[in-house]
C-alpha positions in Angstrom: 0.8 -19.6 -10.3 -1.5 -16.8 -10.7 -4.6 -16.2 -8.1 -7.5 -15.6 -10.3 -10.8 -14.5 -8.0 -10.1 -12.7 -4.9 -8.2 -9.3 -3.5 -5.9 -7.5 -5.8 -3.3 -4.9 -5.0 -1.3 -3.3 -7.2 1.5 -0.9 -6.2 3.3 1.0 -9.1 6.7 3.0 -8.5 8.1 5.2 -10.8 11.4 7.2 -10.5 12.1 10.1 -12.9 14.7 12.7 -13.3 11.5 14.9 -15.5 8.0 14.1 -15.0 4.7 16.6 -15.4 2.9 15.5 -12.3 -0.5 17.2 -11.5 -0.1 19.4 -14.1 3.1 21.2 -13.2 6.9 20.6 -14.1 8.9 18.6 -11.1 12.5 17.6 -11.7 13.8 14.4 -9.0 10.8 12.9 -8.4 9.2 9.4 -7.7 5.8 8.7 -7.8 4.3 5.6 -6.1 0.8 4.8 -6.4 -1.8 2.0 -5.7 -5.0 0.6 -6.6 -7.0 -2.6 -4.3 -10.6 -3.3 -3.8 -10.9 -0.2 -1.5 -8.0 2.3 -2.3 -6.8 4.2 -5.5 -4.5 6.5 -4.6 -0.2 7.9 -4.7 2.1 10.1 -3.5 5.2 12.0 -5.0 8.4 12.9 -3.1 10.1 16.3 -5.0 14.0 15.2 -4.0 17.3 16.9 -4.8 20.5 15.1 -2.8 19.4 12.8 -1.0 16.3 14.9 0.7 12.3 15.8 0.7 11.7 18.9 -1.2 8.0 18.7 -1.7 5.2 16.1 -1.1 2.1 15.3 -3.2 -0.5 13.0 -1.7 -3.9 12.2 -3.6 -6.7 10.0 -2.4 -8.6 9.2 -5.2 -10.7 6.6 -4.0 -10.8 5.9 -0.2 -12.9 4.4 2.3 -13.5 6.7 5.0 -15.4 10.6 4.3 -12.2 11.6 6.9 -9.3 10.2 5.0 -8.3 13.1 2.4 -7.2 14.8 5.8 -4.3 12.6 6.0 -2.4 14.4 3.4 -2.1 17.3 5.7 -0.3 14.6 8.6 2.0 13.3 5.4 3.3 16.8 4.9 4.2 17.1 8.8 5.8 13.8 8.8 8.0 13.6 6.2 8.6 17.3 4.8 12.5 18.2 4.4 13.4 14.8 5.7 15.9 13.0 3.7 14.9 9.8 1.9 17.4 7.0 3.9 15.4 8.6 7.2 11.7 7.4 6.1 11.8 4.1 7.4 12.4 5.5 10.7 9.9 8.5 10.9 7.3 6.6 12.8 4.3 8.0 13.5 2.8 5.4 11.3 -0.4 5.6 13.4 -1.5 9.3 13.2 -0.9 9.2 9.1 -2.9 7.3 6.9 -1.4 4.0 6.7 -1.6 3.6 2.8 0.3 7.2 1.8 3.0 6.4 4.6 3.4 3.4 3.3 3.5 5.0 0.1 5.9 7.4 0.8 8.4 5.2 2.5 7.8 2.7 -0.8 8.4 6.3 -2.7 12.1 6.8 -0.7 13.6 3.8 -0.5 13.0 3.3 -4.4 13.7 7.1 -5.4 17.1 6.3 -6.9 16.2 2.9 -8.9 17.0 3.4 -12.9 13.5 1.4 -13.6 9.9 1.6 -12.4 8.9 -1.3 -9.8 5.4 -2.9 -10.2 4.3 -5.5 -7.6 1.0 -6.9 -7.9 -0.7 -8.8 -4.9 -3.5 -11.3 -5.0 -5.3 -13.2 -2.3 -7.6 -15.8 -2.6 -11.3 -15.4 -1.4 -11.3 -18.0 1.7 -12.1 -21.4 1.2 -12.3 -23.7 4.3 -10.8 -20.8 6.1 -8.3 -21.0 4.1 -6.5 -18.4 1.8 -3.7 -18.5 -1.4 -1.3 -15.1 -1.2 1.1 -14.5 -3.2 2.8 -11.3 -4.6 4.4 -10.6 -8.1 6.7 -8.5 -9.6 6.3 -7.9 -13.0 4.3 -10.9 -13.4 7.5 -13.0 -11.7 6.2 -14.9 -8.5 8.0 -13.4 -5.8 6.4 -15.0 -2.4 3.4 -17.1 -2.0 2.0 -18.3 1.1 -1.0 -20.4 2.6 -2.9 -19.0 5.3 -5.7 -20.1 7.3 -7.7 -18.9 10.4 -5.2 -15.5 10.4 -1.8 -18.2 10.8 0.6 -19.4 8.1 0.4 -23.0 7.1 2.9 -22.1 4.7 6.1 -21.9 3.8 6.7 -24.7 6.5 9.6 -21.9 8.2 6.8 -19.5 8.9 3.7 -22.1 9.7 2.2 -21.8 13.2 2.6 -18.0 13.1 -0.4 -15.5 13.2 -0.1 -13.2 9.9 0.5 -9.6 12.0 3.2 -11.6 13.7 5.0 -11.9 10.7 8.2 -9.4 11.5 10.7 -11.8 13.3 10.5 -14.4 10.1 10.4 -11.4 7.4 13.9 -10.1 9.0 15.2 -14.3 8.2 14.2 -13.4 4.3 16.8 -12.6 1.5 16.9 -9.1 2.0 15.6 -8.5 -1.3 12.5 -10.3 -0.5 11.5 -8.3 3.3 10.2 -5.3 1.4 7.7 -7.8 -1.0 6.9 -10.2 2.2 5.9 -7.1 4.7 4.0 -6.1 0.9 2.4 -9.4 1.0 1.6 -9.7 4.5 -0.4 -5.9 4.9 -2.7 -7.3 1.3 -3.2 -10.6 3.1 -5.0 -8.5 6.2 -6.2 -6.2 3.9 -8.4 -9.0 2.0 -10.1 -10.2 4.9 -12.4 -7.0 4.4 -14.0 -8.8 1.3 -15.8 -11.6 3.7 -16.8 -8.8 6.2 -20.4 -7.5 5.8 -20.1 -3.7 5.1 -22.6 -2.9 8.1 -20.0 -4.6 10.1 -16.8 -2.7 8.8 -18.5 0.9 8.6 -18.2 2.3 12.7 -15.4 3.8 12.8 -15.4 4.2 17.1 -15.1 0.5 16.9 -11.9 0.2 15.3 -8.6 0.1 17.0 -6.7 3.7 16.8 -4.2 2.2 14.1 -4.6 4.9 11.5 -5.3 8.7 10.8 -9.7 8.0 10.8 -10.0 5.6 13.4 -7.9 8.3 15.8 -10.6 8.8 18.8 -11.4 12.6 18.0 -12.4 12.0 13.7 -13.6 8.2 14.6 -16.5 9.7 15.8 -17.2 11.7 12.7 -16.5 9.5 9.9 -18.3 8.0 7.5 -18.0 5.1 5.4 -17.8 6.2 1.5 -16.0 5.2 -0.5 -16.7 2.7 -3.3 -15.4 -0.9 -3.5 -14.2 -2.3 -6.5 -13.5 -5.8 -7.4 -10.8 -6.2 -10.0 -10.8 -10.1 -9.9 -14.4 -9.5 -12.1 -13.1 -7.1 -14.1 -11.1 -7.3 -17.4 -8.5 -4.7 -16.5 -5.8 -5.0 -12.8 -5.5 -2.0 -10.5 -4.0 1.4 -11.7 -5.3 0.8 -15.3 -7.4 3.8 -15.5 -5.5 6.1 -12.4 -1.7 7.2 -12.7 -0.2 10.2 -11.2 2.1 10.3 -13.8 1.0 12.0 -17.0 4.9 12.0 -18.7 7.7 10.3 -17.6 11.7 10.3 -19.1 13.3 7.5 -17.0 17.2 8.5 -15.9 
């Protein structure tokens, strides 16, 4: 099944042992980028054995006028760490949530022969009630009904609220955690398309979960960035942006 009107995510990740990224020469690098109705942007991890040699974040379209300074927090996170540590940085909180999530994507696929390209789609609520599912190259991966913020289904997971997802994700064929915790962030992600922009633009009213809504830049941020819906449009996320301007695949 495909979801056709609603949120769409797409998250592209492309290992290469040569690619021209921003303009200069970088051998062992991975790229992972993404595109939804309120984020365009990627990181690259610079890698030689196993470990961090460089980091390149770019926020092309975000939501907040404070969130390009979270590429500065991604540098003192992850610099000279090596790749099988990222899952287990932490500091989630202080960095912006997207580009860590990024960057761990970025590691834990930085040896693959082939990109990976999920796509995520949610269905605008009906009745409450919301379609997810999540794709890789167009191959249905998960999909799950959810209503009121709880799973209905799968039948395993119904009853539980959709941040409480972690316990059931760890019961999933370990090749599908990484697209379920992937599903799971775009499924609280698309409730911001039925929230009224004037309700979703205070930034001192948001719990500190990210590098804006932090108490001391809450205070001075400002909603700005554009939002984008891709369900309307003839072309899916990361159509016109990439990071990537050559790449030779190993």
């Amino acid at each position: 099944m495909m979801i056709d009107h609603g949120f769409w995510r797409r998250i592209r990740i492309t290992p290469a042992s040569r690619s021209v990224v921003q303009n200069s020469v970088a051998e062992n690098a991975v790229i992972a980028e993404l595109e939804d109705d309120f984020h365009c942007m990627s990181v690259v991890l610079h890698h030689n054995q196993g470990r961090v040699l460089n980091i390149e974040a770019d926020m092309h379209r975000a939501p907040w006028s404070t969130c390009p300074g979270a590429t500065t927090q991604l540098l003192q996170t992850f610099s000279g760490a090596k790749l099988s540590e990222f899952p287990r940085q932490g500091q989630k909180k202080i960095n912006c949530t997207h580009l860590y999530d990024l960057a761990v994507l970025g590691a834990a696929h930085a040896l693959d022969e082939n990109p990976t390209i999920y796509d995520i789609r949610v269905s605008d609520p009906i009745d409450h009630t919301r379609q997810a599912a999540i794709y890789s190259n167009r191959r249905l991966l998960l999909h799950w009904i959810e209503k009121n913020f709880h799973l209905t289904e799968p039948a395993a997971a119904a009853g539980i609220r959709l941040d409480q997802l972690r316990s059931w994700i760890d019961t999933l064929a370990p090749e599908l955690q990484e697209p379920a915790r992937l599903l799971q962030w775009g499924n609280i992600l698309a409730n911001g398309r039925v929230i009224p922009l004037a309700e979703q633009s205070d930034a001192t009213r948001m719990p500190p979960s990210c590098h804006t809504f932090q108490p001391e830049r809450a205070k001075l941020a400002r909603r700005v960035g554009g939002i984008q819906d891709f369900s309307k449009e003839t072309s899916p996320p990361l159509t016109q942006y990439s990071a990537v301007k050559e790449v030779r695949i190993r």
